[in-house]
C-alpha positions as CSV (number, residue, x, y, z in Angstrom):
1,X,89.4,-4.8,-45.3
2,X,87.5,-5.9,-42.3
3,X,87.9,-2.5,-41.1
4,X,86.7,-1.3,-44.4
5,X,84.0,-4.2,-44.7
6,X,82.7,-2.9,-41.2
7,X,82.6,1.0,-41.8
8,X,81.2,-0.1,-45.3
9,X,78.5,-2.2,-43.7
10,X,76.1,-0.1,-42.7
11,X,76.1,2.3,-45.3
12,X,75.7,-1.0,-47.5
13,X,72.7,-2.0,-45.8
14,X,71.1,1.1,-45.6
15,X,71.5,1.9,-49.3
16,X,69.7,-1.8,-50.0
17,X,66.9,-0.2,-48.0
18,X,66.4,3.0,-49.7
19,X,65.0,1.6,-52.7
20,X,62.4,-0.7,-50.9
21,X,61.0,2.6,-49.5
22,X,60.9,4.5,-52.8
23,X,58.6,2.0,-54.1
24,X,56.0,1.8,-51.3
25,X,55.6,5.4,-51.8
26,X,55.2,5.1,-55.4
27,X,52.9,2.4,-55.3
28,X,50.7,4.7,-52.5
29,X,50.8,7.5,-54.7
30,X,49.9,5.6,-57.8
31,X,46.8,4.3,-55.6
32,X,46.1,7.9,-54.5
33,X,46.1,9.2,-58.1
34,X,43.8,6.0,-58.9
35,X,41.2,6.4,-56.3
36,X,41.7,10.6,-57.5
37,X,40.7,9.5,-60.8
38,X,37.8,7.7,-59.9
39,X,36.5,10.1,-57.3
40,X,36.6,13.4,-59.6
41,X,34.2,12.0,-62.0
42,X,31.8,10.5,-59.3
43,X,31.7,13.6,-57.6
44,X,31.2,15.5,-60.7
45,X,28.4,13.0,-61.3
46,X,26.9,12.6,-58.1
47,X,27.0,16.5,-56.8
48,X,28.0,18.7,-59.4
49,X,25.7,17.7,-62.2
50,X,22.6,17.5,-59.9
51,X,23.3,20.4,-58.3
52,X,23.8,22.2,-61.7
53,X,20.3,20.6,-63.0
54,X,18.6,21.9,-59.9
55,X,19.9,25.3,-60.5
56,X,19.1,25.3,-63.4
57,X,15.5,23.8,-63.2
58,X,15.1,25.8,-60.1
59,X,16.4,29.3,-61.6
60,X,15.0,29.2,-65.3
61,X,12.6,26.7,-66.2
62,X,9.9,26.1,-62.7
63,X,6.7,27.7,-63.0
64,X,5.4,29.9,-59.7
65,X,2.7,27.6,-58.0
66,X,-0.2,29.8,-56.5
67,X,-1.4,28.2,-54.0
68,X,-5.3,29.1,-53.1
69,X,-6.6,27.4,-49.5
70,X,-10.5,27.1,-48.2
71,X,-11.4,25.8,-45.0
72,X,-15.1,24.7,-44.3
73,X,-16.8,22.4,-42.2
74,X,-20.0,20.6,-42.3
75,X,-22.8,21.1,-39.8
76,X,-25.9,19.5,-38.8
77,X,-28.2,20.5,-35.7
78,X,-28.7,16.6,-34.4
79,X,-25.1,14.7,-34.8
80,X,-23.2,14.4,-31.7
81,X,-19.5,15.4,-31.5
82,X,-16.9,15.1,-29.1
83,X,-14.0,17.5,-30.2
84,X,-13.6,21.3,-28.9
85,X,-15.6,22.8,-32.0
86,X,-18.1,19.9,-32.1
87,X,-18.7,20.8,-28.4
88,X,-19.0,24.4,-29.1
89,X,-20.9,24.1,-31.9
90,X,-23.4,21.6,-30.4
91,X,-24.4,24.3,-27.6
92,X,-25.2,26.2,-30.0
93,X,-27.8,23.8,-31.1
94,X,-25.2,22.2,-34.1
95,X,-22.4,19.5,-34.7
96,X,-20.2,18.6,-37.4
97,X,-21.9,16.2,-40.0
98,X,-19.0,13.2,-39.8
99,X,-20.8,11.0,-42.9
100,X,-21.6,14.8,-45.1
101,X,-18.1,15.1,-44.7
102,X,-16.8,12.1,-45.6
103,X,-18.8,12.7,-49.0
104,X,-18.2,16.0,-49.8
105,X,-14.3,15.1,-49.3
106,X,-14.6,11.9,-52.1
107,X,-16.8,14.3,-54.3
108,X,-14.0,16.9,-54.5
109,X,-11.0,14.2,-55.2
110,X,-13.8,12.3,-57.4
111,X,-14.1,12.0,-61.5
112,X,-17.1,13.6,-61.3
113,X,-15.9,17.2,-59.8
114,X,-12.9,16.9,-62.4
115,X,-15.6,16.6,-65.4
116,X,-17.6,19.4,-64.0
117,X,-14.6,21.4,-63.7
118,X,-13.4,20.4,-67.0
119,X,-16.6,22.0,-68.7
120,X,-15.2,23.7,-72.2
121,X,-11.7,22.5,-71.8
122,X,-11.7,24.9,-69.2
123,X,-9.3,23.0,-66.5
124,X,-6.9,22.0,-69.4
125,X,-6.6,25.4,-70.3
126,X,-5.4,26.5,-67.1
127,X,-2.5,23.9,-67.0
128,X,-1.8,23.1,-70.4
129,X,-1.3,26.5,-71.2
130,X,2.1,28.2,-73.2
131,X,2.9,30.1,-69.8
132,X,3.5,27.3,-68.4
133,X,7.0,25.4,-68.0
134,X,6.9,21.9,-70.0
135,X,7.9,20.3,-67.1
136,X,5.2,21.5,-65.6
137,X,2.0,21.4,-67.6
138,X,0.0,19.2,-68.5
139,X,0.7,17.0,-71.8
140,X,3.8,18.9,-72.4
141,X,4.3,16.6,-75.4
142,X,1.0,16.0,-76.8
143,X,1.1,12.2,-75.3
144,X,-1.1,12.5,-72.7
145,X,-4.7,13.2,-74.4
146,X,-6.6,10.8,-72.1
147,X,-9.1,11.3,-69.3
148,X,-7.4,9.3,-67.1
149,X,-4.1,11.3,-67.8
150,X,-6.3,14.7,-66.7
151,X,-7.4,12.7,-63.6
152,X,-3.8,11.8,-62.2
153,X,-2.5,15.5,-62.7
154,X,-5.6,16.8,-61.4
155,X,-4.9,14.9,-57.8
156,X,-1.7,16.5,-57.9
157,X,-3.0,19.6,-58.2
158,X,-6.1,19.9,-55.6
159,X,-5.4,18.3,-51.9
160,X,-8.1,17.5,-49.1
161,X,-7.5,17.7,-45.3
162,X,-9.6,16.8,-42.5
163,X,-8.9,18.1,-38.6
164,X,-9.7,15.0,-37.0
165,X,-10.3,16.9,-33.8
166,X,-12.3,19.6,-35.3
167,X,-13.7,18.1,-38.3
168,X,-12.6,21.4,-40.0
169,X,-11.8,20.5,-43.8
170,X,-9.2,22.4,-45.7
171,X,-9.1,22.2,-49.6
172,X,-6.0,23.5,-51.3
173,X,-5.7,24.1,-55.0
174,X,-2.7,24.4,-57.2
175,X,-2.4,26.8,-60.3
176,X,-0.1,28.8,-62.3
177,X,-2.4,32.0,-62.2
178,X,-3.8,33.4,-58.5
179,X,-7.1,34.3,-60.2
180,X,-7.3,30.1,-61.6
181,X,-6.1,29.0,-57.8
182,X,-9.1,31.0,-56.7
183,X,-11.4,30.1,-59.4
184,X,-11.0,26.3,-59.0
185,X,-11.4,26.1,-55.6
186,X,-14.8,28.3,-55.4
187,X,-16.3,25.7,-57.4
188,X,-15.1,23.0,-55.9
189,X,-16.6,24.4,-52.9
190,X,-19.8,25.0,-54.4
191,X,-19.7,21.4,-55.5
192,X,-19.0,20.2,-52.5
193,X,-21.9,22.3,-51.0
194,X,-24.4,20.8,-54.2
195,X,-23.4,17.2,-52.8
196,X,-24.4,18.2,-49.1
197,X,-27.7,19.7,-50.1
198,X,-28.1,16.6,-52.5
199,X,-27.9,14.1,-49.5
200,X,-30.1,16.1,-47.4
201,X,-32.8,16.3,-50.3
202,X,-32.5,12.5,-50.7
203,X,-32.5,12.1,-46.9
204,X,-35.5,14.0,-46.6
205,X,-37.6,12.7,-49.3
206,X,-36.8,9.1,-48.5
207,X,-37.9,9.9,-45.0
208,X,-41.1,11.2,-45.8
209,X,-42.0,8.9,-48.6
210,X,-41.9,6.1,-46.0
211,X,-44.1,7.5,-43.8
212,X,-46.5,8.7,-47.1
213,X,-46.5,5.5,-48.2
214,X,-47.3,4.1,-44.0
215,X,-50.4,6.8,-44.3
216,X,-51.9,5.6,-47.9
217,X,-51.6,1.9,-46.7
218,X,-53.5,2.6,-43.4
219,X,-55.7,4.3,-45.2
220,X,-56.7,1.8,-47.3
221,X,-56.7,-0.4,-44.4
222,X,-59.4,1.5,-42.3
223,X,-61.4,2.3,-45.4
224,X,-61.7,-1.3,-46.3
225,X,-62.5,-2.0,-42.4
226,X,-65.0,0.4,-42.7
227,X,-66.6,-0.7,-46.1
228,X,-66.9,-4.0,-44.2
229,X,-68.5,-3.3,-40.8
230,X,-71.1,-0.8,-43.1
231,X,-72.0,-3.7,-45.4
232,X,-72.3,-6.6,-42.5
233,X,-74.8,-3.7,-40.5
234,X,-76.8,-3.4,-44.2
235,X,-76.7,-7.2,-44.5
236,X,-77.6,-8.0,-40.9
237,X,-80.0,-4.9,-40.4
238,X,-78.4,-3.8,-36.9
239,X,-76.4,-0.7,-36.1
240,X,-74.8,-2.0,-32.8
241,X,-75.9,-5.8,-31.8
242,X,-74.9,-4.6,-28.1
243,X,-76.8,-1.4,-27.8
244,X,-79.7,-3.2,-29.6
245,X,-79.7,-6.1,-27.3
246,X,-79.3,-3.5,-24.2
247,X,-82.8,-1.8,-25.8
248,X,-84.3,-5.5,-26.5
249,X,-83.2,-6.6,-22.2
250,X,-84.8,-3.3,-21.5
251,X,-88.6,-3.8,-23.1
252,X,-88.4,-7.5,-22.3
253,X,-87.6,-6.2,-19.0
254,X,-91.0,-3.7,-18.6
255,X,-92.6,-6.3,-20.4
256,X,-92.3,-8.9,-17.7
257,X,-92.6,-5.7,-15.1
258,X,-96.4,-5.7,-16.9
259,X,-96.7,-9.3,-16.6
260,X,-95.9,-9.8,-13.3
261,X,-98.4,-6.9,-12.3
262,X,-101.3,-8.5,-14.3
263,X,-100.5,-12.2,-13.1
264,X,-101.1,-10.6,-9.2
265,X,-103.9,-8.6,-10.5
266,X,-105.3,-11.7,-11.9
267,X,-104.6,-14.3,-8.9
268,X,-106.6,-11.2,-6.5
269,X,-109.6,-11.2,-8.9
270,X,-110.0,-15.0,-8.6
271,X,-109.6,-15.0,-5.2
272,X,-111.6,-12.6,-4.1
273,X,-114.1,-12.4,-6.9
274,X,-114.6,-15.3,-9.2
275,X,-117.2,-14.1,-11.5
276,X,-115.4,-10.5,-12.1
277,X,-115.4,-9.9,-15.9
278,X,-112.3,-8.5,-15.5
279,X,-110.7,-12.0,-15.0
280,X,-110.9,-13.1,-18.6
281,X,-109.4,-9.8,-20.0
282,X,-106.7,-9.4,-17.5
283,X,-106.3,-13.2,-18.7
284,X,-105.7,-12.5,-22.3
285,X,-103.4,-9.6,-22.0
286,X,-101.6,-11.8,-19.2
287,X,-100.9,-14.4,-22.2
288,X,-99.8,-11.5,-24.8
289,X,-97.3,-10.3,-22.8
290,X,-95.7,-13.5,-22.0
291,X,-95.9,-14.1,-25.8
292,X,-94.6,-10.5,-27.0
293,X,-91.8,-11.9,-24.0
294,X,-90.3,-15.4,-25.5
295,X,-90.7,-13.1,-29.2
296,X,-88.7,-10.5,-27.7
297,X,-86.1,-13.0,-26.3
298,X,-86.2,-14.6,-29.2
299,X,-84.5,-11.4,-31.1
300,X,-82.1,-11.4,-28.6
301,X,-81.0,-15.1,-28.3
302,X,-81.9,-18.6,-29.0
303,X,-82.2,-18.4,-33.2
304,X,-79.2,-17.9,-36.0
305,X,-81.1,-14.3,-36.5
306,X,-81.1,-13.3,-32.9
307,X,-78.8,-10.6,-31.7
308,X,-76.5,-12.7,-29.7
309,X,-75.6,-14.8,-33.1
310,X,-74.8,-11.9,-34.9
311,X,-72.2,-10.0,-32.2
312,X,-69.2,-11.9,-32.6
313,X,-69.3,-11.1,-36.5
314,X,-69.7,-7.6,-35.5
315,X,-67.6,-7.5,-32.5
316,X,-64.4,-8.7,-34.6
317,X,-65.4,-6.6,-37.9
318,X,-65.8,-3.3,-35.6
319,X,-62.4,-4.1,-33.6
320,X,-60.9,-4.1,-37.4
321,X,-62.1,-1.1,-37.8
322,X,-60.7,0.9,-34.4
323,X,-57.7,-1.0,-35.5
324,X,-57.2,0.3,-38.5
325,X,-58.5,3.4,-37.6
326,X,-55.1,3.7,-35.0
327,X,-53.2,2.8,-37.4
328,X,-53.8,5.6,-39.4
329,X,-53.8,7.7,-36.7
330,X,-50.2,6.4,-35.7
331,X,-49.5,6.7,-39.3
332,X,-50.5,10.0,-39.6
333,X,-48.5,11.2,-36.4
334,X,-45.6,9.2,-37.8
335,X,-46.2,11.5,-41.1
336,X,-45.4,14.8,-39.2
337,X,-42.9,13.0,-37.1
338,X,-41.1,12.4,-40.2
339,X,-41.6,15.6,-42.0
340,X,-40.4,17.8,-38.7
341,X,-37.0,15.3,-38.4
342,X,-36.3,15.8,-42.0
343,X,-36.4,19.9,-41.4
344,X,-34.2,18.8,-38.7
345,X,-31.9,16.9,-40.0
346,X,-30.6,19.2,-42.4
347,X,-26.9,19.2,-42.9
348,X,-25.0,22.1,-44.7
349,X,-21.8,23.7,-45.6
350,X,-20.7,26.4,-43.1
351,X,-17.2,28.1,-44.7
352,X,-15.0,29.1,-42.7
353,X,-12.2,30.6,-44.4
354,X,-13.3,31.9,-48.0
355,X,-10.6,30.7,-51.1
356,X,-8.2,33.1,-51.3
357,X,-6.4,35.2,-54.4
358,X,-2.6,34.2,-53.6
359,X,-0.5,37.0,-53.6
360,X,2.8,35.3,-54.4
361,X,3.5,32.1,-55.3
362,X,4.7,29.7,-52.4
363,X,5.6,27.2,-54.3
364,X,8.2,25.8,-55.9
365,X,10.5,26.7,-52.4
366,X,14.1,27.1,-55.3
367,X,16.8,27.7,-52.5
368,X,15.4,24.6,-50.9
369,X,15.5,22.6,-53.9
370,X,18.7,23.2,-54.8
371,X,20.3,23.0,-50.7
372,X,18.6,19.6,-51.0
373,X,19.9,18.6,-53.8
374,X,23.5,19.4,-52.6
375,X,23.4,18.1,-49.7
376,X,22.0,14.9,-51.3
377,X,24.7,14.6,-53.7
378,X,27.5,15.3,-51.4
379,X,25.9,12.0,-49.0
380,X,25.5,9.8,-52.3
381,X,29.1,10.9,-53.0
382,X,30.7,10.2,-49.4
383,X,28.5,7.0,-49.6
384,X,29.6,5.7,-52.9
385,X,33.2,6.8,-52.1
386,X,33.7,4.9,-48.8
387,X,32.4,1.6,-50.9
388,X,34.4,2.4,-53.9
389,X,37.7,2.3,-51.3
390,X,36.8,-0.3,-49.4
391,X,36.7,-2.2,-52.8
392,X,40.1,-1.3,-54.0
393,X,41.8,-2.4,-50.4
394,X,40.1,-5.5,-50.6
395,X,41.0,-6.0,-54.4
396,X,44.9,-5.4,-53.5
């Protein structure tokens, strides 16, 4: 029996073995079928559906996009600029126009261009219309009806770039029809060129209404100046207090010339004849010239009325009047100053590359779409799957 129980042995222990194993590869295979389950409908959830979508969306139902591109760049003959085409263009007696740009840009992207582009329904017609996809146009449902609806799909549909470098500007439009690509983008280019020409207009009108408006009040300035000095000469009864006292110095000057003559004429006659009738005439006109003397100095200083009184009145009323009379002279030269910078500071709209009729549609890329989606589904799938496993080990 020992025998027996030792020949037996083994074969005793390996048979209470076996089942042990049996049931680790059960339960392995029952988690294998489990995990199985739950990956077939996350895969067909996370790739196949999306993928099948895509295809779908991509093969049947998206519209051809047109897509119609403009380039154009603003230039002005006085702004400096530092990139290669500023440089060029400034040796040629231009540059780029940084702020005109800046405007023209908002303009385009603004309300204001989508209104004027809206004229007659006319923007809602290109992209609203049954040729269309309804995943594509606009108020598919006939929910969207407001203006501020229009506005969001409307920057959606027309881009703006600026080349930093070159200050080049590129505006891209988006239809569902080449000739409405085109179309839009024309007249978003001519608006943009109406908003340049409207800056330069305002520009040059504000300049030269400031220097208008410099000239009229130095006008009235010197006028008034002039009206002043002519009534103080009236009032007064001199022309030039200076030129008149100049006249005055110069007769009292002769005047005492005569005197001083007759006085020696006079002292010789006494001297040498005592009883010469001559003496008493020489001595008469001796004393009217001394008196037509103090009179004359008297015009010319010494009273209120004298000439000397009245020249500082006249001095500072005539240095009004040269001032004011420069003033209108600077004002004036300021004037055509003004007008020739506004001729040159004129900024316009110099296109580059005219809007182009698409040929085909560029847009929407469908083999792209749908690579992309698969290959984003098969990631979220991996992703999710890995979790999902790591779950269940750490659940058992």
């Amino acid at each position: 029996m020992d025998i027996a129980r030792e020949e037996a042995g083994p074969g005793v222990e390996y048979g209470h073995d076996a089942p042990n194993s049996s049931t680790d590869r059960s339960t392995m295979t029952a988690r294998l079928k489990n995990i199985l389950n739950r990956v077939r409908p996350l895969f067909l959830l996370t790739v196949v559906i999306p993928t099948a979508l895509a295809v779908l969306y991509f093969g049947i139902f998206a519209s051809d996009v047109y897509i119609s591109e403009s380039r154009f760049v603003v230039r002005s003959p006085d702004k400096p600029s530092t990139s290669g085409l500023g440089m060029l263009l400034k040796s040629t007696g231009f540059a780029s126009a940084g702020d005109e740009i800046y405007a023209a840009q908002d303009f385009v992207l603004s309300r204001d261009a989508l209104k004027a582009l809206n004229r007659k329904d006319a923007f809602v017609r290109a992209y609203a219309n049954s040729s269309v996809s309804v995943f594509d146009r606009f108020d598919p449902w006939g929910m969207e009806n407001t203006f501020e609806d229009l506005y969001k799909y409307y920057g959606k549909k027309v881009a703006v770039e600026q080349d930093t470098t070159s200050s080049i500007v590129k505006l891209t439009v988006r239809a569902y029809n080449p000739e409405d690509a085109r179309r839009i983008n024309e007249q978003l280019l001519e608006m943009a060129e109406a908003t340049v020409n409207k800056l330069n207009e305002r520009g040059r009108a504000d300049l030269v209404r400031f220097a208008d408006r410099e000239v009229d009040e130095a006008k009235r300035k010197s006028q008034g100046a002039a009206l002043a000095l002519s009534a103080y000469r009236n009032e007064a009864g001199v022309v030039d207090p200076e030129k008149q006292a100049t006249v005055q110095l110069q007769m009292i000057s002769k005047l005492q010339d005569e005197l001083i003559a007759t006085q020696m004429q006079l002292r010789q006659l006494r001297a040498l004849a005592p009883k010469n009738p001559q003496i008493e005439a020489l001595d008469v006109r001796a004393k009217g010239l001394a008196r037509e003397i103090d009179e004359q100095l008297g015009l010319v200083a010494g009273s209120s009325k004298s000439l000397s009184s009245r020249t500082a009145q006249y001095q500072r009323l005539f240095l009004e009047s040269q001032f004011a009379d420069r003033q209108l002279a600077g004002a004036m030269a300021s004037l055509q100053d003004a007008r020739n910078e506004a001729r040159r500071k004129q900024a316009y709209v110099e296109r580059i590359v005219q809007p182009n009729v698409p040929d085909d549609p560029l847009e929407p890329r469908r083999l792209r779409g749908i690579f992309s989606t698969l290959i984003l589904g098969l990631a979220a799938w991996g992703i999710i799957s890995m979790l999902l496993a790591g779950m269940l080990e750490h659940k058992d």
